[in-house]
Structures are given as structure tokens and as C-alpha cells.
N, C-alpha and C positions, 0 to 999 in steps of 0.2 A: 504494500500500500504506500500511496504515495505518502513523504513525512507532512504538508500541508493537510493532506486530508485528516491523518492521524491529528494533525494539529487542532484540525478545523471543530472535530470530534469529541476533544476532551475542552476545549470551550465551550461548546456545548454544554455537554454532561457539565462542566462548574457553575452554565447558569441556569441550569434545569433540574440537577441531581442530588439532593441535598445529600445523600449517600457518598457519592463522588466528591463534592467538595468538602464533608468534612474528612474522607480520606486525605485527600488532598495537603487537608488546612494540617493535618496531624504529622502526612507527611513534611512537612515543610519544617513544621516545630522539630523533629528527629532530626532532621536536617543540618539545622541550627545549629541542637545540643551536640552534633559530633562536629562540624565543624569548629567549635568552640575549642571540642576535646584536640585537636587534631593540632590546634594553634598554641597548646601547651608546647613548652621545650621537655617536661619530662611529666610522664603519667605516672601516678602511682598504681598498684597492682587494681585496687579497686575503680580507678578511671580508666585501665584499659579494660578490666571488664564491663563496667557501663559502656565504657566503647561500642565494645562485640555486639551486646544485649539492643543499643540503638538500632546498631547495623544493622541486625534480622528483623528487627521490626518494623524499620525505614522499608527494608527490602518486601516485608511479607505485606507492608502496604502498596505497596508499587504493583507487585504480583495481583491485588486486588484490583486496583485501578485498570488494569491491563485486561484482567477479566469483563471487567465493567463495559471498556470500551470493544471486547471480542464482541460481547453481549450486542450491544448500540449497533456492532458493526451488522453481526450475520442478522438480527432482526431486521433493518433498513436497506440491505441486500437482497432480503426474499420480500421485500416488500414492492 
């Protein structure tokens, strides 16, 4: 798929999906919080594990989204 249409699609789903954009909005927050982590010069053992713990969870939101947007996609396909 073309990246505009994917693009085009999850603007959508943020102004129609309240499922979508609070993924989104949470994804964003994860986002943050490791980036923050990431701009340390030294983590202690407990921030590289909130590290990891963001990480999968940043990720297993994205995987959702991704879903969300299969969904949007093959629906308006057979439509």
C-alpha cells in the first residue's frame, strides 16, 4: 500500500476512532518516557528495565494500531 494512503488512513481512524487515538495518544506518552530514558548518560538497572517494559508496550500498541488500520483497510476494500 501506498505510505500516503496508509497515511491518509490513520488520520482518519485519529478523527473518527476514539479506540485509535487513545492508542495513539498512549503510544506517544511510551514514546516520551523512553526517549527521556534513552537521553540519560547512565541507567541504573531499574531504568533499563522500565526501558524494556516501555519498549513492549510502545510496540504491542503499534501492533494494535496496525491491526486497527488492517481492519479500516480490508473493510473499505470489499466495500
Amino acid at each position: 500500500m501506498e505510505r500516503n494512503a496508509q497515511d491518509d488512513i490513520k488520520a482518519h481512524l485519529m478523527q473518527t476512532s476514539d479506540q485509535f487515538r487513545n492508542l495513539a495518544d498512549q503510544h506517544q506518552t511510551y514514546k516520551k518516557l523512553v526517549t527521556e530514558l534513552e537521553h540519560k548518560p547512565f541507567l541504573t538497572e531499574e531504568e533499563e528495565a522500565e526501558e524494556l517494559r516501555l519498549k513492549k508496550l510502545k510496540l504491542h500498541l503499534k501492533d494494535q494500531m496496525e491491526s486497527i488500520v488492517s481492519e479500516y483497510r480490508s473493510h473499505h476494500a470489499a466495500v
